[in-house]
N, C-alpha and C positions, 0 to 999 in steps of 0.2 A: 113563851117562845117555842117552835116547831121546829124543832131536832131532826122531822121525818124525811123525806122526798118529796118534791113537788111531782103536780100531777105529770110534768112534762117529762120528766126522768123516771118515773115508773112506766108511764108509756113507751119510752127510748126501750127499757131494759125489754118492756113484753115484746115492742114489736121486733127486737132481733131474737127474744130466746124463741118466738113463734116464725120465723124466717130460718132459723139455724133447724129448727126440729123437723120442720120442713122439708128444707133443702141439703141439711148437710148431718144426717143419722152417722151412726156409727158408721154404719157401710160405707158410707164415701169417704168418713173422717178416713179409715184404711186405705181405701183407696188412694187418697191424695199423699196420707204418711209412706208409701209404698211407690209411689212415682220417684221419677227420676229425680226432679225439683222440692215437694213436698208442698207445689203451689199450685193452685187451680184459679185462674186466671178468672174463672167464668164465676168461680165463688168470691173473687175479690170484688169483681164487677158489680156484682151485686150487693155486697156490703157498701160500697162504694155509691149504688144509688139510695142508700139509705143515708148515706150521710157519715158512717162511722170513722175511714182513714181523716175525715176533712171535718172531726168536732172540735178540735181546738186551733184548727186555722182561724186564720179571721176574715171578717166578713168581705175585707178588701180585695180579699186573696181567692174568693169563692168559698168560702170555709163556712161555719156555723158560728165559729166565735165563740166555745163553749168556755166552760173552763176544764181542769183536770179532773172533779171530781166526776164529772159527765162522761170522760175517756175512761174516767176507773170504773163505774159503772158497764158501761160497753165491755170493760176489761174483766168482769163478773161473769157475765153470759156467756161470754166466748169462752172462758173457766170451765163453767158448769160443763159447757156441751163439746170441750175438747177440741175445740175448731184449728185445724191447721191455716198455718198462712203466716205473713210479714207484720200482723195489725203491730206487735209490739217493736221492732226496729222502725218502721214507719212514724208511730207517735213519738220517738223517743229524737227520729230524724226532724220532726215538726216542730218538735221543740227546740230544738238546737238551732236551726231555722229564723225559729220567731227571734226567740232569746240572743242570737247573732246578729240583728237592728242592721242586716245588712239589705238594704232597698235591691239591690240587684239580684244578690240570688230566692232572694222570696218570691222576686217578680218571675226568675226562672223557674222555682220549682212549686210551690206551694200551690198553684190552681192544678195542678197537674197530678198531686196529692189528695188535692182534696177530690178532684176529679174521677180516679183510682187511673190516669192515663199513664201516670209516672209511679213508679217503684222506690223511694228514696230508704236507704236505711245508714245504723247509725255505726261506727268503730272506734271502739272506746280502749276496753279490755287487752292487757300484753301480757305475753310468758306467762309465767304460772299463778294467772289470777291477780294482776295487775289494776286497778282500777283507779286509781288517784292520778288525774292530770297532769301533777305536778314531776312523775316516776317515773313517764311514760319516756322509750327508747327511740321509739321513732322519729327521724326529724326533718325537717324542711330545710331548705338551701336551696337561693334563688328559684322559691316557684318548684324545686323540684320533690317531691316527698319519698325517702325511704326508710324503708323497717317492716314489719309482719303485724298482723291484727290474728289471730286465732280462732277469736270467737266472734264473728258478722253474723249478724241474724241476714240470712238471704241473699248475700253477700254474692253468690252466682248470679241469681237474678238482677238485681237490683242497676235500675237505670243512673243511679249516681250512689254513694255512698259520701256522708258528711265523716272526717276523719278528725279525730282527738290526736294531735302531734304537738310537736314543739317546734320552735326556729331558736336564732339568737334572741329573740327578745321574750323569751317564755315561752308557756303552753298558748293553744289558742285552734280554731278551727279552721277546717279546709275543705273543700268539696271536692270530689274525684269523680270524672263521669264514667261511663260506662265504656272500655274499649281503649284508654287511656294508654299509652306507650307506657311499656313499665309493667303496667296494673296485670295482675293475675290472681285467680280465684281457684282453691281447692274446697267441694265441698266437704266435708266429715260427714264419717258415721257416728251416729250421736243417740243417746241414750231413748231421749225424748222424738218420735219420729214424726211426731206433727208441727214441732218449729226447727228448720235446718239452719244449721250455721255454718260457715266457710271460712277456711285459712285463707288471708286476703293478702296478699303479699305487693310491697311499692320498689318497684328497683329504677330511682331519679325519676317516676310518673308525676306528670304536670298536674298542678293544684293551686287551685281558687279560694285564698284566703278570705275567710267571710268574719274571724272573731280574733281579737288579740284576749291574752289570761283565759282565764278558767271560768270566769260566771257562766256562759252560753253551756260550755260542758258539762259542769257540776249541776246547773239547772235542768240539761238533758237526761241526765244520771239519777237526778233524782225523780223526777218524771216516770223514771223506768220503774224504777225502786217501790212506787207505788204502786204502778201499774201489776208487775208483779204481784203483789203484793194482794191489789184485786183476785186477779187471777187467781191467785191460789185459794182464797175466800170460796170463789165460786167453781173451783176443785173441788175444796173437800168438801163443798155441803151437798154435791152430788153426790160423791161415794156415799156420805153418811145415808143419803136418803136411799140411794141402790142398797145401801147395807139392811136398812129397815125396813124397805119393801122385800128383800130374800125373807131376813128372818121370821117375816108374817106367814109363807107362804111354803117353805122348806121343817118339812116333820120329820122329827124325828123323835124316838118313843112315845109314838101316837101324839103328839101336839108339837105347834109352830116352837122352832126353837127360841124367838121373840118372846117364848114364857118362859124361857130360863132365866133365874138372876142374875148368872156371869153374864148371857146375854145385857140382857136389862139393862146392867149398871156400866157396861162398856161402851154401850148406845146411849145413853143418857150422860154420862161423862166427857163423850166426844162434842155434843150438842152443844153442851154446856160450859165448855171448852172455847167452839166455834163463835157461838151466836154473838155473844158478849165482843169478840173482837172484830165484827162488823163495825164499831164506832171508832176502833184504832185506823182504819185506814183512810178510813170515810173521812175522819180529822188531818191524816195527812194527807190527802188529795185537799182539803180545804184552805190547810194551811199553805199549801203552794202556792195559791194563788191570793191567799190575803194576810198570812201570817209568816211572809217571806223568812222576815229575820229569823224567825223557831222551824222553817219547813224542812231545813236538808236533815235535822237531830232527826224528827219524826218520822217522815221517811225511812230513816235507817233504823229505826225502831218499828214500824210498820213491817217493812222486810222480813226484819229478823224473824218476830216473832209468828208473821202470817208464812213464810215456807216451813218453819220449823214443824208448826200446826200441821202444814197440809205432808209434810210427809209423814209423820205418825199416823194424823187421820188413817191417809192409803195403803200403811204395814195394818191396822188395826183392820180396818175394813176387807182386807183380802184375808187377816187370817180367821176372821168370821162368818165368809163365806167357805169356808174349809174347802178341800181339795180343787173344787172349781175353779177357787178366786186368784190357783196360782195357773192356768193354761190359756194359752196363747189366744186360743178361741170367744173366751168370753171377756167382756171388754173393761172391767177394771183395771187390767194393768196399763191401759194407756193413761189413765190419770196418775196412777203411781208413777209412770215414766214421766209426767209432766211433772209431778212435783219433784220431783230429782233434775229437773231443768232450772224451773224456781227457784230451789235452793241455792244451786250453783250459780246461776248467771247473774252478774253481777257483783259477787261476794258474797261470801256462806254468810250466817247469823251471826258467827264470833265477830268475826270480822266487823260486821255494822255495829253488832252490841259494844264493842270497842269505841266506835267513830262515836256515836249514840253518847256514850260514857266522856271520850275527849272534849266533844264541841258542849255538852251541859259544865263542863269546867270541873268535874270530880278526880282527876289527873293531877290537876294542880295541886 
């Protein structure tokens, strides 16, 4: 049996990490992190005729039909090369979407997504790291939705936003379009300057019930959770490798410091580390989509353990590039600022390594 990639998804991944190296260097990544929005319409467009916001739409919808492990992939490259933009509330909106078996608002937004004509993203997340559907403050009454979101990925921009609330009859989903009476959006200053997220506030703003209970949510959630979880994969094996190529090249007492041991074994440890958990996420992006009943544990086990990685990686990696690795100018700390996003969005590692521990039944 073959473990590996098909040719079709190693293609996926060269032909954006060779459109991203392209198009969107470091210099622009700053760029766009430094705008008012932190979105470049003309880079979305473009990912968007490659097919990326519209891989797990489906085909009825204009989509590709992929599955998730194909978005996680996509969600690697984008990693590596620090790409700002909405990819991750968009995929996380698409699922919630599909997973909401609602014919109407698919019909509404999904070609539009996959198109990149429409902006959709997702609001899940309340008060201080809130993430369980069932918690959530927010609520609906008749059609009307109020409470606070904190953390919207895009959340200014964003032509609709799918929201995670509640009514009388439970948790469940709701669409809120752009412009909505009520609806208001502050964006935050935020650690990570290449994905923005906004204080999203409902006061009685009109919503489009698309999902009763929690599966459409928790399915979207966890979609995230690996996507993440990609991402941070394809963080730190960039730092590692920015790490490798200084130490070849940076001398000091007349030879690269790559021939130091503490070098050596620091780089060789992070590797080592890294490479092995390429199979942990790759497994939960697989199991989303075929080992439903085991995918939300794994997931939150993918999480965990891939932000936790990628910020060490990025302390490790900056303090081996010595004095450089901490100024503004050179561009590791924008992957350090992504993995402090990582980490956080969503819920820290305890937190999953907890849910991870509940749902395998070791609690009981």
């Amino acid at each position: 049996m073959d473990f590996g990639l098909s040719e079709e998804q190693t293609l996926l991944q060269d032909s954006i990490r060779r459109y991203l190296e392209a198009e969107c260097p470091t210099t622009r990544v700053r760029a766009i992190m430094e705008s008012a929005t932190a979105h470049d319409p003309a880079l979305w467009r473009g990912l968007a005729e490659m097919g990326i916001p519209g891989l797990v739409v489906p085909p009825a919808y204009g989509g590709s039909g992929m599955e998730l492990l194909d978005a996680a992939l996509a969600a690697e490259v984008l990693g590596w090369c620090c790409t700002p933009g909405p990819f991750l509330g968009s995929a996380m909106a698409t699922v919630a979407l599909v997973e909401s078996a609602s014919t109407e608002a698919c019909r509404r937004w999904l070609p539009g997504i996959a198109s990149g004509d429409a902006l959709v993203t997702f609001a899940l997340g309340e008060g201080l790291g809130e993430w369980d559907a069932t918690r959530l403050t927010s609520k609906v009454v008749d059609g009307q939705l109020s409470g606070e979101k904190p953390l919207v990925p895009y959340g200014e921009v964003a032509d609709a936003i799918v929201v995670a609330s509640q009514d009388a009859d439970g948790p469940g989903l709701w669409v809120v379009e752009r412009g909505a009476p009520g609806l208001s959006s502050t964006p935050l200053r935020v650690f990570d300057m290449t994905r923005r997220v906004s204080m999203v506030a409902f006061d009685k703003t009109p919503a489009a019930k698309i999902a009763s209970g929690r599966h459409a949510t928790d399915r979207a959630r966890d979609a995230g959770l690996v996507l993440v979880a990609a991402d941070a994969f394809g963080g730190a094996a960039r730092c590692i490798d920015m790490t490798v190529k200084y130490s070849l090249t940076r001398e000091q007492f007349g030879q690269p410091i790559g021939a130091f041991q503490g070098v050596k074994h620091q780089l060789a440890d992070l590797a080592c580390d890294l490479e092995p958990s390429r199979s942990l996420w790759w497994y939960a992006a697989h199991a989303f989509d075929h080992i439903t009943d085991k995918s939300e544990r794994h997931a939150a086990i993918a999480k965990a353990h891939m932000t936790d990685l990628y910020d060490r990686v990025t302390r490790y990696a900056i303090e081996l590039h010595g004095g450089i690795g901490f100024t503004w100018e050179f561009d590791l700390h924008l992957w350090w600022r992504r993995a402090v996003f990582d980490r956080a969005f969503l819920g820290e590692a305890a937190y999953h390594r907890e849910r991870a521990a509940t749902l395998a039944g070791w609690g009981a």
